[in-house]
C-alpha positions, 0 to 999 in steps of 0.5 A, a space after each residue: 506046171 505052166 506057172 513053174 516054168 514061167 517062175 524058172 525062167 524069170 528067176 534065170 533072167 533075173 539072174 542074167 540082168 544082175 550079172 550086166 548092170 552097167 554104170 556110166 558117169 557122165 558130167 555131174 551124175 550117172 545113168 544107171 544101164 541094165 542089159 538083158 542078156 540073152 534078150 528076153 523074148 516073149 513069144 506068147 501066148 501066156 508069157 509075162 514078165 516083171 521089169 525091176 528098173 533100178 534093181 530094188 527088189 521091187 517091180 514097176 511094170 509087168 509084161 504080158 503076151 497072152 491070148 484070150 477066148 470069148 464068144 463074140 455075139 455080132 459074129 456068132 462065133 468063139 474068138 481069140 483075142 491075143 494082146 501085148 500089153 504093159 501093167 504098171 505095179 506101183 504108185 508114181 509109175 508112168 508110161 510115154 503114151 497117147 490115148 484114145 477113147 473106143 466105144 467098147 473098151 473106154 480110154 485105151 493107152 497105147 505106148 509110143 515108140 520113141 527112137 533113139 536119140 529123142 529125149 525122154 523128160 517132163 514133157 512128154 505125154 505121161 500116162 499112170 495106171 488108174 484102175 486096178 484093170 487099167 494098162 497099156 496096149 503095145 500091139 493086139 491081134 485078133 483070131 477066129 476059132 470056127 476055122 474061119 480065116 480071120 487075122 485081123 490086126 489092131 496096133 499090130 506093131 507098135 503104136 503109130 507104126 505102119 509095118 509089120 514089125 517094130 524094132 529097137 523103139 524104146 518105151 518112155 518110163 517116169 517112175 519114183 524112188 522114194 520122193 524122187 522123179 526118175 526118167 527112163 528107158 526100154 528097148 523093145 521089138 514088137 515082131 511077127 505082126 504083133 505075135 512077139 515081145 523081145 525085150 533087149 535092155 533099159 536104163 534109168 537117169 539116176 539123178 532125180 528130175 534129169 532127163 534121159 536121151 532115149 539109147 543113151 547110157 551117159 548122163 544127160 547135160 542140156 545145151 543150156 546148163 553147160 558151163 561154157 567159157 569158151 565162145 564156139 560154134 558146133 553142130 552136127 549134119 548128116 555124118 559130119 560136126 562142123 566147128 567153128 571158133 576165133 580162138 582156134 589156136 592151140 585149142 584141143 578138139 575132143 569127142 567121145 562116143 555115149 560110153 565115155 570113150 575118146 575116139 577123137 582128138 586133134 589140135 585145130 588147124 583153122 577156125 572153122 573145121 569139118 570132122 567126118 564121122 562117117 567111120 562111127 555108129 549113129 548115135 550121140 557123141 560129145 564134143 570137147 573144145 579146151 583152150 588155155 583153161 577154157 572149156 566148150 562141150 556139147 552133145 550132138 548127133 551123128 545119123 
């Protein structure tokens, strides 16, 4: 009965995700944007779901929250151990991750949380599944079952987080298409102590090799492989960019926000301006400078 309803309600989400897939382009590729509406919410204690990243048909990773009971022979008592975890499903899948070695348990991978903004490449600690019982372990609780009270917390929010709940941190995922390396991510809460997974949306750079910014919908362009011809300055601090060229005039300043909107545009004044952003979301904007056919971009960020 229980398994029925989980392939129902995974069925409905299926459907809900098919309905949301967003295209954003970017530069000279896209990201291709997937958005779980309602949020998929896994609350336990035998819930798991199956996460198609690029919408094949196929699954990269599954998705757990579950409770296990055992006998624990140093307290001589039955116990339950409930787990957040993360189970990659095909050959070529990595997970953002750092590692530690238990006693117990061997080499255990726990997930990093990355925040927004950070950006999701070849560099990060990349770790695949090696074992058919290998995984990786977001948050995990311990309970007793002898009317003891005893909740004992491990990772309860999150790898590397020290608060109850973690939320909007997104999972760093490296997966194949074909032949091809594609980056990615996740956005998740870990809430209640580690009792519950929502999972909110993902997205995958579709580009191969391209890195992705973490949040982000549009294509990712290094600083460096711009093409820039026109000589400038641009920065962001706190809430303003600040601007900085010599050929100031009749030169067209343009932002737009990570959907690919123009929320800005002005003629410089002087050669070196400040433009408040205090009015607009954190988040990554690009900024546009055009001057008698000469182009500046580049990508900042607002807090």
């Amino acid at each position: 009965m229980r398994n029925s309803i989980l392939k129902n309600r995974l069925a409905s989400y299926s459907l809900f995700s098919a309905t949301f897939i967003l295209i954003h382009q970017g530069v000279d590729g896209a990201v291709v944007y997937t958005d779980l509406e309602p949020d998929l919410i896994l609350p336990g204690p035998y819930d798991l779901y199956p996460l198609d990243m690029d919408n094949s048909g196929g699954f990269e990773l599954r998705f757990y929250n579950f409770s296990l009971a055992y006998y624990s022979y140093a307290n001589f008592s039955y116990r339950t151990r409930q787990a957040i975890m993360i189970d990659s499903m095909e050959e070529g899948v990595y997970v953002a991750a750092l590692a530690d070695w238990t006693y117990y348990s061997g080499i255990v991978k726990y997930p990093l949380a990355i925040a927004s903004g950070e950006l999701i490449d070849d560099s990060a600690p990349w770790y695949k599944k090696l074992y058919p019982w290998d995984n990786f372990l977001m948050a995990a609780r311990t309970y007793e079952n002898s009317g003891i009270d005893l909740d004992t917390c491990t990772n309860c929010a999150w790898y590397n987080e020290s608060v109850s709940e973690t939320v909007n941190r997104y999972l760093g995922i490296k997966f194949n298409i074909g032949e091809d390396v594609h980056y990615g991510w996740i956005r998740c809460d870990v809430l209640d102590e580690g009792r519950t997974l929502v999972i909110k949306d993902y997205a995958y750079e579709d580009e191969p090799n391209n890195p992705i910014v973490a949040g982000d919908t549009t294509h990712y362009v290094s600083i460096n492989s711009l093409l820039n011809t026109m000589d400038a300055t641009v920065y962001s601090f706190g809430k303003d960019i600040y601007v900085l060229t010599e050929t100031f005039q009749n030169t067209e300043l343009m932002i737009y926000d990570i959907s690919g909107k123009q929320i800005i545009r002005n003629i410089m004044q002087n050669k070196n301006e400040s433009i408040s952003m205090l009015n607009y979301p954190s988040g990554i904007y690009l900024v546009t400078l055009l001057n008698d056919g000469k182009r500046f971009d580049k990508k900042v960020f607002i807090e």
